[in-house]
N, C-alpha and C positions, 0 to 999 in steps of 0.2 A: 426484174429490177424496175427500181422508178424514180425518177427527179424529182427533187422536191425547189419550189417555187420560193425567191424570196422577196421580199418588197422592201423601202425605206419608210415609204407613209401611209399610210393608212387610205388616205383619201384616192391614192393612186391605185390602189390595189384592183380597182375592175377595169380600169384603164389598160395598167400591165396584162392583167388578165386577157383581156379581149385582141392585144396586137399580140401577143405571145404565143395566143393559146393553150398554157400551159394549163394544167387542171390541176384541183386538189388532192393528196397522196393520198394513194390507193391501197389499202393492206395486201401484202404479199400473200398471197395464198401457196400453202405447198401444193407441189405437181401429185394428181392421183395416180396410186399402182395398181392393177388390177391383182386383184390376189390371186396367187399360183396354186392351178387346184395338185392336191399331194400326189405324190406318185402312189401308183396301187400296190398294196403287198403282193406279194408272191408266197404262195403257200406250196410247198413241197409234200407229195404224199407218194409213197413207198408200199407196194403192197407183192406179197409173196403168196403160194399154194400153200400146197399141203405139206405139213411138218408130219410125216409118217412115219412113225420109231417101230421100225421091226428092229426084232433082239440085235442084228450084227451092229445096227446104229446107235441101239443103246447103250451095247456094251461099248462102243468107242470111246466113250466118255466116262468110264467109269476110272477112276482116280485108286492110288494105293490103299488111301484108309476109309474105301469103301463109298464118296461118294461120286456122283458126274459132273462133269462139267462138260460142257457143250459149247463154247467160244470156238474151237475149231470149224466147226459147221458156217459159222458166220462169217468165220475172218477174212476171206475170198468175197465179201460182198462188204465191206467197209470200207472207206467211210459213209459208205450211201445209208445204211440204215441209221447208223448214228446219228448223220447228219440231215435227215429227213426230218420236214416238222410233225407228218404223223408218219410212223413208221405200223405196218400191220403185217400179221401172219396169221395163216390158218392150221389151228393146233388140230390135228385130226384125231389125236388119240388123247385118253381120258388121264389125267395124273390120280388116280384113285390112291392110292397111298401103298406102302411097303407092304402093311399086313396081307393086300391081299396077291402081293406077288406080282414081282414084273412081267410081260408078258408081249409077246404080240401077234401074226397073226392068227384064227381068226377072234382072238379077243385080247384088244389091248389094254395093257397098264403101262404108262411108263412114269418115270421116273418124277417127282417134283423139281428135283434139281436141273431140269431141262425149265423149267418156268424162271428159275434164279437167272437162267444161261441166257433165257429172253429179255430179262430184263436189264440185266447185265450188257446185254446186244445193243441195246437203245430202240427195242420196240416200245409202243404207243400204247398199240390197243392189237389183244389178242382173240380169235375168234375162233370160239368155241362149238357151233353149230355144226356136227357133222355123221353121218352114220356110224361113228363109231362110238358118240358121244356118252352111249348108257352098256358100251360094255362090261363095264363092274356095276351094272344097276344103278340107282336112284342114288345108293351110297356111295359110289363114286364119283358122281358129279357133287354132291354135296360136302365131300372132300377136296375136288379141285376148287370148288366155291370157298370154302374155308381159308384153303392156302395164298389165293389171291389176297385176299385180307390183309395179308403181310405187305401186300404190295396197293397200296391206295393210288397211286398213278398209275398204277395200267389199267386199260378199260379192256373189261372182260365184255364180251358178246356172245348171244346166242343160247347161253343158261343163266336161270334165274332163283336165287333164294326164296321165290313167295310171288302171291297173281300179283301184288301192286308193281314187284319189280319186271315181271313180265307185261303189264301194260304199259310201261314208261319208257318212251323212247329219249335213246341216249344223245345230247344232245354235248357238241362237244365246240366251247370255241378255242380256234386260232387265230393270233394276231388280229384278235378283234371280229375276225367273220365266225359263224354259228352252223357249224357241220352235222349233220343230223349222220347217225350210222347207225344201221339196219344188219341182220344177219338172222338168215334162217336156212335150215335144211331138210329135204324132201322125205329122210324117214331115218330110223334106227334101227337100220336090216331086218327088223319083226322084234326087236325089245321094245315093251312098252314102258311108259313111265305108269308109277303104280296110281289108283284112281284117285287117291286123294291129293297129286303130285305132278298134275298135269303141266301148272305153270312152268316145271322145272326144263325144259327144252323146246328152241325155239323150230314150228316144224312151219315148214312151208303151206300157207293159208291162204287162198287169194283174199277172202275178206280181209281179215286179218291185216294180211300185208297192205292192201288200199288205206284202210283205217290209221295202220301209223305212216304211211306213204304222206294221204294228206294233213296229218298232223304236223310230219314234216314239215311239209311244202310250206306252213302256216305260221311255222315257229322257227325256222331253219333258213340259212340262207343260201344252203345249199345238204342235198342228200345223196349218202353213198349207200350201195343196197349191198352186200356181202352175201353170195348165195352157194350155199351148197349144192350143185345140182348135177343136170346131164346124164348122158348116158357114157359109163364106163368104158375106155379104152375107143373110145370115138373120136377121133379128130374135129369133127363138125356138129356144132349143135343143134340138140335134137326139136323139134315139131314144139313141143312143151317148153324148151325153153325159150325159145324165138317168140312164142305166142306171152309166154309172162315177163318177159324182156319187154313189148309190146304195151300190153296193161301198166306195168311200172311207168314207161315214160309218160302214158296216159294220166297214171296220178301226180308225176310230177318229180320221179325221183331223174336225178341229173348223173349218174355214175351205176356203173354194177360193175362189181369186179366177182369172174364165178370163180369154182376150182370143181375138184371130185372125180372129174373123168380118168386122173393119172396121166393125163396127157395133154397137150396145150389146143386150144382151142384159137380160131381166130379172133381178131377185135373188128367189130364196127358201131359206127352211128346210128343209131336210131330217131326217127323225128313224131312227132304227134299233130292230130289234127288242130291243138291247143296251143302249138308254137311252142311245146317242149324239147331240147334236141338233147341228147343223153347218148353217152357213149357208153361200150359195154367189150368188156375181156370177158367173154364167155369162158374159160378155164385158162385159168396161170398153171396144171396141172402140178405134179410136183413141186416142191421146196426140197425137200430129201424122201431117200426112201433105200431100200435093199430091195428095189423089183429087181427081175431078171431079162426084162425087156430093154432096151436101149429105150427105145421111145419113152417110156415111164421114166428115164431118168433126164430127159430132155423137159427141163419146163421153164416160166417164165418168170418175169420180174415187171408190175408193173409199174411206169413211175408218170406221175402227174403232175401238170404244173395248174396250180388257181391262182385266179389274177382278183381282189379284192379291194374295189373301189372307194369302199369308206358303204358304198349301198346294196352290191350286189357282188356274186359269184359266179364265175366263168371259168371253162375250161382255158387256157391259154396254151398248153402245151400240153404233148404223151406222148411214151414209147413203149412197146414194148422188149424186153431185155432176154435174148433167150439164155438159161443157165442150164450147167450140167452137173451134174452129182457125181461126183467118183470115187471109187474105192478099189481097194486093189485082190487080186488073187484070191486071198484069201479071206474076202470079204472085212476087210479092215482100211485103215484111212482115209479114212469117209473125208470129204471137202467137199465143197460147193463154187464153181468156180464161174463167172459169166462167160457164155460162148467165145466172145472177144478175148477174155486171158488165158483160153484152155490153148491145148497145145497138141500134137499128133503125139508127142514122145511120153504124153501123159496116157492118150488115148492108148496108145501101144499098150499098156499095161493095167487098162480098166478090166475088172473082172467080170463084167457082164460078157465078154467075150466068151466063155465057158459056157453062156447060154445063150446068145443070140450073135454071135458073129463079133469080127474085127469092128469097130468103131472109129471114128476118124472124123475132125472137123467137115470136111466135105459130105460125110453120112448125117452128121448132126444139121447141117445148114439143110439140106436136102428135105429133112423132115418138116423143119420151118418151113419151105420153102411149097413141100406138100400143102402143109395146112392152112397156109395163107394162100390158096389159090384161090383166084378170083376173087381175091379182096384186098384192099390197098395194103402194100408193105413199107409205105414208104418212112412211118413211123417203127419200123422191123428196123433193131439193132445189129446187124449181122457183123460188121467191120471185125476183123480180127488180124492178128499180126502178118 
């Protein structure tokens, strides 16, 4: 505020002035706000193993007039996939098409309507890279590529219709940040792709992988690496994957979530001489599957939280979620349920008991509790009722 000065005569005016002191009005200036810098998104990513269709899984889904549906598999994990801003899985077996017969181990076919079933689920992005990938040959990947087609929102990974699509890293944004996603795998059990059809499968390169590593790094505001790898029915990872776990954070990639072993692997940090620090679920093992191992049907979930500034991306939060697949007796009612909502009177009558013993929450925590040894759990969801 301010007072404003009045006089009667003119000639008095410095007079008044001078005993008053009063001065001449001043413009009000408004009070300044410092602008509130925005609050940073939160970016939710969701990510699963292996989707393994041996025949008892396939046929769970199979409907009266002939086709599948697969919502049951998922429904014990909702609304988290749903409601994840990228939701992923690793498709492990090929959707080759009908003609050449469903099928599964040791050469899978399964079904397309398991693809409807994912998308249907509220996944994101699905990933394709895995030793099973060319078990119906070149033409079955070229038919799971086909079908995707249908589906223009889901980001396929890890096969490629042609070398340009095979050099182009997938670059995906959320709420405004720029998530670069990566996905390869260590081999095709000894099926090649044919000579003139190399681009068609992403295999694990270390060139290669640096090459769109730092492309990422360059164009991305953040990178997720999706690896096929490890050694089978291992808990702990092996020599190979620690050492390109290693190179990765060297180029810059910020996340790896693995899968492949069939069984879950520990999570840790990884840091670089470069000021890189990258976290890494070396195997989510399982999503489903008809093994006959308990352990194989113990796998994980894992969930992530990105904190996104308006400049940059950060891990803010993880956990990892251990799940259990179950099915009964007679190799039937497949579900997928998170360790925390399974239950002992479930376990009582899972069927892998016919092959490896009684099961029981306290046997499933026990395996977690194996595999994270000597490495922090404290991000380990184990709470159950």
């Amino acid at each position: 505020m301010y007072t404003k000065c009045k006089v009667g005569l003119l000639a008095l005016f410095t007079l008044l002035f001078l005993l008053t002191g009063c001065s001449a009005p001043e413009e009000e200036v408004a009070p300044a706000f410092a602008e509130q810098p925005a609050e940073p998104e939160t970016i939710s990513i969701l990510a699963l193993g292996d989707n393994l269709l041996h025949m008892p899984v396939v046929n769970s889904g199979k409907q009266a007039d002939g086709t599948y549906d697969y919502a049951h598999l998922f429904a014990g994990l909702q609304p988290a996939i749903r409601e994840a801003d990228l939701a992923v899985i690793g498709q492990e077996t090929i959707f080759g098409g009908r003609e050449q017969g469903y099928s599964g181990y040791p050469l899978f076919n399964s079904p397309t309507d398991m693809g409807k079933s994912l998308a249907m689920a509220g996944f994101d992005v699905v990933l394709h890279a895995s030793n099973h990938v060319l078990d119906m040959g070149a033409a079955g990947v070229e038919h799971t590529l086909h079908f995707w087609k249908s589906y223009p929102g889901m980001r396929v990974l890890g096969i490629n219709e042609n070398e340009e699509e095979k050099q182009t890293v997938e670059i995906e944004e959320v709420k405004g940040a720029t998530l670069a996603l990566l996905n390869y795998t260590y081999g095709t059990n000894g099926i090649s792709v044919p000579a003139n059809k190399e681009y068609l499968v992403n295999y694990i390169d270390r060139e290669k992988i640096e090459q769109d590593a730092l492309f990422a790094e360059a164009n991305a505001d953040f990178t997720i690496a999706f690896m096929h790898w490890g050694t089978e029915y291992s808990i702990m990872p092996d020599a190979e994957q620690k050492s390109l776990a290693q190179a990765m954070c060297d180029w810059g990639v910020d996340l790896i979530i693995g899968s492949h072993p069939h069984v879950i692997e520990p999570v840790e940090w990884r840091s670089s001489e470069n000021g890189n620090k990258m976290l890494v679920y070396y195997s989510l093992g399982n999503f489903v599957s008809r093994q006959k191992e308990a352990r194989n049907l113990l796998g994980g979930m894992a969930e992530v939280s990105l904190s996104y500034d308006g400049e940059s991306v950060s891990i803010a939060d993880y956990a990892f979620v251990p799940i259990v697949t179950h099915y009964n007796m007679d190799s039937a009612g497949f579900a997928v349920y998170p360790l925390s909502d399974y239950s002992d009177d479930l376990a009582a009558v899972h069927g892998v008991s016919q092959y490896d013993g009684a099961v029981s929450i306290a046997r499933f925590k026990s395996m977690v509790e194996e595999t994270f040894a000597g490495y922090d759990m404290s991000q380990v969801e184990l709470a159950t009722p």
